[in-house]
C-alpha positions in Angstrom: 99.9 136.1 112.7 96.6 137.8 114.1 96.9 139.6 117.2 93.2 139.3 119.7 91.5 142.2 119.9 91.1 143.5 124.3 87.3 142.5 124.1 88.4 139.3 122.4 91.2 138.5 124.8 88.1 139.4 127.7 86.1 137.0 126.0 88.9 134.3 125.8 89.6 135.0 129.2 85.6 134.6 131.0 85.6 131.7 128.9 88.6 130.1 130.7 87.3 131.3 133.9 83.8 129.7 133.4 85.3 126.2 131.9 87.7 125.9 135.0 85.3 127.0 137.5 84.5 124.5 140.3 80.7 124.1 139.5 80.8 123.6 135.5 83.7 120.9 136.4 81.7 119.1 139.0 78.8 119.7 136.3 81.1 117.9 133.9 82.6 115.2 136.2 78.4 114.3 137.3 77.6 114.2 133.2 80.6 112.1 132.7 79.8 109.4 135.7 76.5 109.3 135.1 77.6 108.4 131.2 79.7 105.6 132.3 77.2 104.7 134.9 74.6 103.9 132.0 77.4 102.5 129.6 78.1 100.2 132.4 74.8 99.2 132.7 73.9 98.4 129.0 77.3 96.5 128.8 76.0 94.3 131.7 72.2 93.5 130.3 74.4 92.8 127.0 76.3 90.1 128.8 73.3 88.8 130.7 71.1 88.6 127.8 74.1 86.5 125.8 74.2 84.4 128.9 70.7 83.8 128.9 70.7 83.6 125.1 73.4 80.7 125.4 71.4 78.7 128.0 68.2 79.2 126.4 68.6 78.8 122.7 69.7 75.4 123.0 66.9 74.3 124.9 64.2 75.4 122.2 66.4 73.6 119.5 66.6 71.0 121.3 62.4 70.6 121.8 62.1 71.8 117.8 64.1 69.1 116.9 62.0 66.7 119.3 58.7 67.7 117.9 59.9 67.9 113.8 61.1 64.3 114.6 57.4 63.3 116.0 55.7 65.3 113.3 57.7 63.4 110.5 57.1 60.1 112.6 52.9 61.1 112.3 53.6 62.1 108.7 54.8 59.0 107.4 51.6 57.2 109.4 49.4 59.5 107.7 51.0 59.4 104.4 50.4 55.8 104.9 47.0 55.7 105.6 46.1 58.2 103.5 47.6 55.1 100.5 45.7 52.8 102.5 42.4 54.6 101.9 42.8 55.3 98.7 43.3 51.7 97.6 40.1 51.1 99.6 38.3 53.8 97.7 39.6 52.5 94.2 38.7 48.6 95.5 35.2 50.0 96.3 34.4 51.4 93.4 35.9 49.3 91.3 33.6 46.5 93.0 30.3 48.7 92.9 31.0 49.2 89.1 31.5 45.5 88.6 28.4 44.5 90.9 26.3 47.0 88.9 27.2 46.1 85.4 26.7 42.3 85.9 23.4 42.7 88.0 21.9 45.1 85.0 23.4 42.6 82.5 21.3 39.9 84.5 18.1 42.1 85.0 17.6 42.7 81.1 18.2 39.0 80.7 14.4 38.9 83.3 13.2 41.6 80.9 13.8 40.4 77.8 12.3 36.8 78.6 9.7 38.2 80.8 6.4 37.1 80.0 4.1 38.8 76.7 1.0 39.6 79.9 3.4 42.0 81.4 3.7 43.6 78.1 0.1 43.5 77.4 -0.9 44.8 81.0 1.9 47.9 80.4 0.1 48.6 76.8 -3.0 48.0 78.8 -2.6 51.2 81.6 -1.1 53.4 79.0 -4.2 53.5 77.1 -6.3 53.9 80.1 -3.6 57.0 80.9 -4.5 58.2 77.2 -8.0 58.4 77.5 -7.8 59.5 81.2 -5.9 62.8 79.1 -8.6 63.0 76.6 -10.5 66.4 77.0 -14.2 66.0 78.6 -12.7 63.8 80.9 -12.7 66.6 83.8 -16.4 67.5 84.2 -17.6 70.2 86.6 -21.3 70.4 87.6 -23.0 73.7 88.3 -24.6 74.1 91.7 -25.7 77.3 93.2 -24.5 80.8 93.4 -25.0 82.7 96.4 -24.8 86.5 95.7 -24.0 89.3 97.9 -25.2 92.4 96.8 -22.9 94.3 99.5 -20.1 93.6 98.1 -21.4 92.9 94.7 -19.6 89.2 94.4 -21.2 86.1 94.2 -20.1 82.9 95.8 -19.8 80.4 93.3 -20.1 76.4 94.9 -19.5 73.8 91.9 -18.9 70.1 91.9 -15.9 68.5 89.9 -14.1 65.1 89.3 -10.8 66.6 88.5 -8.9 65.1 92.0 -10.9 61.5 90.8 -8.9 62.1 87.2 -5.7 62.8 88.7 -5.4 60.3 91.3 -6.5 57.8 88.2 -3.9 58.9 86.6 -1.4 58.6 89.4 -2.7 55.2 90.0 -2.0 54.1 86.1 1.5 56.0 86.4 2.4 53.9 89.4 1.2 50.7 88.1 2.8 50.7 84.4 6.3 50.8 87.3 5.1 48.3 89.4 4.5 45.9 86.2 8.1 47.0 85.2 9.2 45.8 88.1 7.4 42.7 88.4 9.5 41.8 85.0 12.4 41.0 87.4 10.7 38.5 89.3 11.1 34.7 87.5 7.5 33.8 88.2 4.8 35.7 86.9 1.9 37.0 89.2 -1.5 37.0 87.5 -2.9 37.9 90.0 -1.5 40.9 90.9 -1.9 41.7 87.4 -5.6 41.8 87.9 -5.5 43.1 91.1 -3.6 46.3 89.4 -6.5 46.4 86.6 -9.0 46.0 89.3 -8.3 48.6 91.6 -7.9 51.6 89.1 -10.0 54.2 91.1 -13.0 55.5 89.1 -13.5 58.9 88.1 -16.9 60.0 88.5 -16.6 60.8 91.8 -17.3 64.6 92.6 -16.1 67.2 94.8 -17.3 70.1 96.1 -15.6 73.4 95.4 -16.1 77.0 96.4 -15.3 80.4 94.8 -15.9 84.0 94.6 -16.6 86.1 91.5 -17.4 89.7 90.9 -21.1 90.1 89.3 -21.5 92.1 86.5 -23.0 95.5 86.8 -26.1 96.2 84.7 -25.9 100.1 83.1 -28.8 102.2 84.2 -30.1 104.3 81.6 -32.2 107.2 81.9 -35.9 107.8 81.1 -36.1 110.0 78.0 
């Protein structure tokens, strides 16, 4: 057994004094109430938010259920419709396909019989197309050059038919269609026939056109 020590036992004995003094024990007794006071108070937001929790809870459930029910109500109405319209899709298409394939079976039976003239008035345009494309056809006539020695550029005005040549050819392009469709028609229009020959616009018809081109410099050379 270990015998304190006099400073030890002084120690032992301030320490005593200072634990029972009346200020560190009120110090202790305010720590202490003021412990329990906030124990006290989480204990009772613990039961009121269980009591809330109780009331509350049931309630939500109670709507999720509500609305889960209405949403599988709208689902099966959807799901529904959505079967719906996808019969009505297949029933179109299936109808558009059948529509298509007996009306082209039809139309070939017009082509096929349609008259030799229609044939001969096709054959007809597409050698007018073929010597439209034949080279000479687009013919430009010289004019006058105005030159500007300023600038050293002359302006260069020439005559063409090329917008008679192509809007030939566009006429001939758009008639060899209209023929093909006149092979769906049970009666045969001469006339328009002729009218199509007729009409093809002519090509010596000239327009005016305008450029600019750099004139060619002529060396200098000196006197020897």
């Amino acid at each position: 057994m270990r015998f304190l020590t006099e400073s030890e036992e002084r120690a032992e004995r301030l320490l005593d004094e200072i634990s029972n003094h009346p200020l560190t024990v009120g110090i202790r007794e305010k720590a202490a109430a003021e412990r329990l006071r906030k124990r006290e108070d989480t204990a009772k937001k613990i039961k009121n938010l269980k009591k809330e929790r109780d009331s509350r809870l049931p309630e939500l459930q109670a709507d999720l259920s509500n609305k889960q029910e209405e949403y599988l109500k709208a689902k099966a109405v959807l799901d529904t419709t959505l079967l719906e319209c996808q019969k009505a899709n297949s029933a179109l298409s299936e109808a558009s396909h059948r529509f298509s394939h007996e009306i082209g079976l039809l139309e070939q039976v017009l082509i096929d019989s349609a008259s030799p003239e229609l044939d001969e008035a096709v054959e007809f345009f597409q050698e007018t197309l073929d010597n439209l494309r034949r080279p000479g056809r687009i013919r430009t006539i010289g004019r006058k050059d105005q030159k500007d020695p300023v600038k050293w550029t002359k302006k260069v005005v020439r005559e063409t038919n090329y917008g008679a040549v192509v809007s030939a050819l566009q006429y001939c392009q758009a008639s060899i269609e209209e023929l093909k469709r006149m092979k769906l028609s049970p009666v045969l229009d001469f006339e328009k026939i002729e009218q199509l020959k007729g009409e093809i616009p002519g090509i010596d018809v000239y327009e005016e056109t305008t450029g600019e081109q750099n004139m060619e410099r002529t060396p200098i050379h000196p006197t020897d």
